[in-house]
N, C-alpha and C positions, 0 to 999 in steps of 0.2 A: 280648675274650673274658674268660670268669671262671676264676682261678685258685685252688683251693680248698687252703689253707698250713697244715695244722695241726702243733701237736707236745703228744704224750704222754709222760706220765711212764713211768721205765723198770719202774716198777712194774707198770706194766698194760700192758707191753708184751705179753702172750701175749692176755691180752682185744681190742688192740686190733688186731692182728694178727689173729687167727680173724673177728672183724667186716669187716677189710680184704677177705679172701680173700671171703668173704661176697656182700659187696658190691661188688667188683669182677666176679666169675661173673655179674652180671645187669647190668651199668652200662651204658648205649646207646653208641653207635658213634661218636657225638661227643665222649666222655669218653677221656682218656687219665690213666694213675694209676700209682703206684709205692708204695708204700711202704719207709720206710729206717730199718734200725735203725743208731743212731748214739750218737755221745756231744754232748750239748747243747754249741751253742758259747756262748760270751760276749756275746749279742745282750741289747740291751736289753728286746727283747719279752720273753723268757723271764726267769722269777724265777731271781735270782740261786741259789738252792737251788739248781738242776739245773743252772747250768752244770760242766762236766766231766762230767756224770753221762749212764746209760745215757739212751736217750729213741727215740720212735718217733717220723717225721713223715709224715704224710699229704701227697702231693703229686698235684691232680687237676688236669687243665683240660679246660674244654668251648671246643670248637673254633665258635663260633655268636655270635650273641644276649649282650651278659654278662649280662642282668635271666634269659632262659631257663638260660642255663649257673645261675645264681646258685640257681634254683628248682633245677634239676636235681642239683646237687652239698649240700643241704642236709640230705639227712639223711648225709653223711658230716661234717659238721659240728656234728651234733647228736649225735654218737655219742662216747658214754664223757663222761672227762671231761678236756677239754684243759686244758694248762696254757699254752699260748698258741695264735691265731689272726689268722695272720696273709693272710691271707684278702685277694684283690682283683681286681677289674678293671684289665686291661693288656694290653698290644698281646702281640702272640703274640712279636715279637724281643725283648722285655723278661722275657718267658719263659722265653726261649731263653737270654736273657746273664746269669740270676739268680741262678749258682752258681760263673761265671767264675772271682770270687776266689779260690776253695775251691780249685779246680785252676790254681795259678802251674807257669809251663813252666822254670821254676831252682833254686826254693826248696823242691821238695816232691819226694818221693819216690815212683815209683808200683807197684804187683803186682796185676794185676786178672786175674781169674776167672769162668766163670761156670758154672751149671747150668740144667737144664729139668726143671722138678716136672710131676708127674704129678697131686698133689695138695700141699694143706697143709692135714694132719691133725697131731693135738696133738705126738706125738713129734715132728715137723721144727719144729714152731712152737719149743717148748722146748729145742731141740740149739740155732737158730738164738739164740735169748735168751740162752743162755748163752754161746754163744759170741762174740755183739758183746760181753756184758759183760767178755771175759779178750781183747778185742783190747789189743796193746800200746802202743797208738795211739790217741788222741785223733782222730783225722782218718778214720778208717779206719770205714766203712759194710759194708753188708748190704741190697742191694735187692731189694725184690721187686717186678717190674714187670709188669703186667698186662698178659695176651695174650687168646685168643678174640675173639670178635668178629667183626667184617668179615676180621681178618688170618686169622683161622682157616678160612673160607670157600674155600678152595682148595686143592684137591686135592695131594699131595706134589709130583707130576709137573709140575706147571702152571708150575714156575718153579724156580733152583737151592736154595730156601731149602730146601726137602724138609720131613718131618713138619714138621705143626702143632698137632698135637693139647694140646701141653705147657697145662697153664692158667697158669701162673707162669715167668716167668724168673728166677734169683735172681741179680744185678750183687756180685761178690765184689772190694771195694775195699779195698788194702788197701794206706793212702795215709799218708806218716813224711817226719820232714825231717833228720835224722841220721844218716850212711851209718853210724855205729855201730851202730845202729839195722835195717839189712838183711839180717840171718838171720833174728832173729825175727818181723820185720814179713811177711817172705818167709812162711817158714815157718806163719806164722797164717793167713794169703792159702789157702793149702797144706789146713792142716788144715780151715777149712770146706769146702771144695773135697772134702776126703776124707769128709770127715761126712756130705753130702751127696747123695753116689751110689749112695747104698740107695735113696733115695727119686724120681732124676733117670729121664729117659729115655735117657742117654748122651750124647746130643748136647748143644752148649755153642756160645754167640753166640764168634763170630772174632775181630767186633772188641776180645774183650777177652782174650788171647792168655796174659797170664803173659809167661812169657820162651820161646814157641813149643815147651815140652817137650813129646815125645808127640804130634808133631804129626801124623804116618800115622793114629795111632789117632781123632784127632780129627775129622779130617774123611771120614774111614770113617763115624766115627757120627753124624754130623751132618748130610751129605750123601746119607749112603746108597744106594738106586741109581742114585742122579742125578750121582754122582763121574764114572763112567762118562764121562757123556756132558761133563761140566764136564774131564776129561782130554783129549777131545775137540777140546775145544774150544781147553784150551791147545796142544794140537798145532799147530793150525789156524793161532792168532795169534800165539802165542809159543813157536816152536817150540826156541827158545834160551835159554830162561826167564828174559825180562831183568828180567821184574816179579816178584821174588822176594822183596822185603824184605817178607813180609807172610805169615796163614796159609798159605803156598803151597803150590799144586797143581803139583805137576812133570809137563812134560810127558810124561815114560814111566812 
């Protein structure tokens, strides 16, 4: 398959951003896409300028063909002006294991969050810009990960996920390797999270929990009237709720 790797400077990060959302709204069902605003790591692709510095990266893959994915993913390639491209053909688990290192399970510290946009118009583009640039972290993202499509095709009811409407999901990472370091890091994880809920639809991905605060309200609005019947269901099979370490649904 083709994997389409760019990174922009943090300069054009709101240009390249609006182009993103753009162009993900219409991308085929074989494309899977995120974008992340980040601080550039020490990679030799990237000119040393932008290492530490803000930076946007484009991350696509087409699931097919890599010569069709290649044609298919090219004008996200041709768009703006990258300051590297890192761009390839590779087996889909090489895909999968290509940020591995970025998440060690001893050395790194984690606070993750999320939201569901409804849109991304200028105001969130530019809250979000500013806000990667005053994370107190080097390590620490902002994703925006493309929905619609096939996943959006089914009705609330059809299955526990409930609404799908959201066009964006935004991955609020907010990742440090100095426990001195975890109020603020906390707390910044926090503030997008708070900046964000003008623009969300209340509901927010589980698997990225935070520290489970708020958790009633969480899966009230995430689940919606499908709680219901997902209480239900713990009754059924966990009527002692032994699988709890987790966003949990209590059985009463």
């Amino acid at each position: 398959m083709f994997l389409a790797f760019l990174v922009h400077a943090g300069a054009d990060a709101a240009a390249a951003l609006r182009f993103y959302e753009q162009w993900a709204s219409s991308a085929p069902d074989e494309i899977s896409a995120f974008a992340v605003l980040w601080h550039a790591p020490a990679l030799d692709e990237i000119p040393a300028a932008h290492h530490g510095r803000p930076i946007v990266v484009y991350l696509a893959m087409h699931c097919g063909d890599p010569d069709t994915g290649e044609a298919a993913l090219r004008s996200l390639r041709d768009a703006g002006n990258p300051i590297a491209d890192l761009s390839d053909t590779m087996p889909y688990l090489d895909v999968q294991k290509l940020f591995d290192e970025d998440y060690p399970a001893h050395s790194m510290r984690y606070y993750w969050k999320s939201q569901y946009l409804r849109s991304l118009d200028d105001e969130v583009i530019d809250a979000m810009v500013a806000l990667n640039e005053a994370s107190p972290s080097n390590h620490s993202t902002i994703d925006l990960w493309q929905l619609g499509g096939k996943l959006a095709r089914r009705s609330p009811g059809d299955s526990a996920f409930g609404d799908r409407s959201a066009a964006l999901m935004v991955g609020i990472e907010s990742n440090w390797e100095d426990p001195a370091d975890d109020e603020k890091a906390v707390e910044w994880g926090r503030r997008v999270h708070r900046a964000l809920q003008p623009y969300a639809t209340g509901a927010e991905y589980t698997n990225f929990p935070g520290f489970y605060e708020d958790n009633d309200r969480t899966l009230r609005d995430t689940f919606g009237p499908n709680l219901d019947r997902l209480v239900a269901l713990k009754q059924r099979f966990d009527p002692t709720n032994v699988f709890r370490l987790n966003q949990n649904i209590a059985p009463d």
